[in-house]
C-alpha positions as CSV (number, residue, x, y, z in Angstrom):
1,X,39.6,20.0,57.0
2,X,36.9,18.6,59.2
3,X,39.3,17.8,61.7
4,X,41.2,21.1,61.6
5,X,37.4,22.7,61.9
6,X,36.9,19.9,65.4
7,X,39.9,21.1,67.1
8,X,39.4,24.8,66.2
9,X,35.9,24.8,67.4
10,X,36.9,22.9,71.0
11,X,40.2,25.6,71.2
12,X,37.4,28.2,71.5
13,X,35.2,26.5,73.9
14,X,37.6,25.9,76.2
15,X,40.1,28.9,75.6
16,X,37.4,31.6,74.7
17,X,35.6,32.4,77.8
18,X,38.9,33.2,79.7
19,X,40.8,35.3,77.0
20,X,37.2,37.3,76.5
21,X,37.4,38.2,80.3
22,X,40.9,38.9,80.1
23,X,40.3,41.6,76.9
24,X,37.3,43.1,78.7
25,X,39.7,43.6,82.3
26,X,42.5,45.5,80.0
27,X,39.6,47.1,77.9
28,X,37.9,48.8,81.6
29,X,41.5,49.1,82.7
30,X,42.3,51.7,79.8
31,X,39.0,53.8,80.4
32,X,40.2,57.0,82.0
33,X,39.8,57.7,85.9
34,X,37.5,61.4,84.7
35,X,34.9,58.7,82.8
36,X,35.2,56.3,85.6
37,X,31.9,57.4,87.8
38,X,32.3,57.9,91.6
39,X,32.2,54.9,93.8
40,X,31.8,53.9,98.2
41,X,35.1,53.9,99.2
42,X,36.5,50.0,98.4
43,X,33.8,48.7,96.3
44,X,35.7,48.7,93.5
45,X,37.8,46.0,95.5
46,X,34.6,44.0,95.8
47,X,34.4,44.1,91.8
48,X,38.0,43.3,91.6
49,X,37.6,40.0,93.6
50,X,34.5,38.8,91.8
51,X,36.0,39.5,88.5
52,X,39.2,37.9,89.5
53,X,37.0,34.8,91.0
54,X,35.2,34.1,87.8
55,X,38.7,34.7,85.7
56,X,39.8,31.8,88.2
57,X,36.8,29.8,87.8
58,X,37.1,29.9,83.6
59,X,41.1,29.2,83.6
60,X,40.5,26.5,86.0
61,X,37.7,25.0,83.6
62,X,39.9,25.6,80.9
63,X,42.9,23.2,82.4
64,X,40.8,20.5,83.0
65,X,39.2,20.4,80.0
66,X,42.4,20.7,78.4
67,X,44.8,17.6,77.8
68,X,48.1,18.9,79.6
69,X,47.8,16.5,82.9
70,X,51.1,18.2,84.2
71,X,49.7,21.6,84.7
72,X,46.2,19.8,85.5
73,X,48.2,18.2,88.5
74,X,49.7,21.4,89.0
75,X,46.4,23.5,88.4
76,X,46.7,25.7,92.2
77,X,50.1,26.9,91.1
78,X,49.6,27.1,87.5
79,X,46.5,29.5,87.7
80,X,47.8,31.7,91.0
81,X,51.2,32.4,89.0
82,X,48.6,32.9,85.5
83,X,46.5,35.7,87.7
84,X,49.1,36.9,89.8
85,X,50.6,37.9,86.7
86,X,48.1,39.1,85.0
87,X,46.9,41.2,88.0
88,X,50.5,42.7,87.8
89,X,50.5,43.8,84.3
90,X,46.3,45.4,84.5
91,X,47.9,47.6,87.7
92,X,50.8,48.9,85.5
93,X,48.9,49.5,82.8
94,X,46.3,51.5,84.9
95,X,49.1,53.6,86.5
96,X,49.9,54.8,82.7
97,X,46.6,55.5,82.3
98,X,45.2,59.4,82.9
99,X,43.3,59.3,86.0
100,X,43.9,56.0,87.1
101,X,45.7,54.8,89.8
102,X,48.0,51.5,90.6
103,X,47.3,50.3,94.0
104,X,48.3,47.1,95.5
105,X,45.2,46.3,97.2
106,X,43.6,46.0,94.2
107,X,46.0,43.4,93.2
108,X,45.0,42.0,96.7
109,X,41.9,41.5,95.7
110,X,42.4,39.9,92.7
111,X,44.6,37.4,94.3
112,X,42.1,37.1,97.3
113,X,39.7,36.6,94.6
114,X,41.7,34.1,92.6
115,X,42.5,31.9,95.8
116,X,39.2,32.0,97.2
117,X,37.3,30.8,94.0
118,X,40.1,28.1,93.9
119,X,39.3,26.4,96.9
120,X,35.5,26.8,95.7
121,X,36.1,25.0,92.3
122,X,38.3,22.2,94.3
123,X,35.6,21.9,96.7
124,X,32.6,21.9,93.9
125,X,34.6,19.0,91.7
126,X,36.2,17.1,94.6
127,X,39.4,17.8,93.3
């Protein structure tokens, strides 16, 4: 039991953060565009990228923390193809959703998001 309880407790700490971020993205991504409240033209992208960035930073965490050294080695690819996807799926699901729109520079700026806060963790942990 105890170590049942261990591994359930470091599942959460590692896997938790990122799934939480992911739930609140699809969460936003279902309010309708009439609640949404007007915004300067692009600054939503800005949000998207800093979003996307710490999404990035808390997968990334989440793989090294992790005991899987072949997608540690593969990490880059592993958490672009992650996001990328990700990105995809939020888009569609806005473009089914009344008063939202699917555009793909938002999914630009997740991915410019995603890349640039991947270079940032490599840089930060001498990766």
């Amino acid at each position: 039991m105890v170590i049942f309880y261990s591994k359930s407790i470091r599942f959460l700490n590692i896997h938790l953060p990122w799934l939480l971020v992911m739930v609140l993205i699809a969460l936003q991504s279902h309010i309708s565009g009439d609640n949404m409240g007007s915004s300067l033209r692009y600054s939503d992208k800005f949000t998207h990228f800093l979003v996307f960035g710490l999404l990035t930073w808390l997968i990334t965490r989440a793989v090294f923390k992790g005991e899987n050294t072949f997608i540690q080695q593969n990490y880059f690819w592993f958490v672009l193809t992650v996001l990328a996807v990700f990105a995809i799926i939020d888009e569609m699901h806005q473009y089914f959703t009344p008063g939202r729109a699917s555009e793909i520079l938002d999914w630009l700026a997740d991915m410019s998001g995603a890349v640039v806060f991947l270079f940032i963790y490599k840089w930060r942990y001498r990766i």
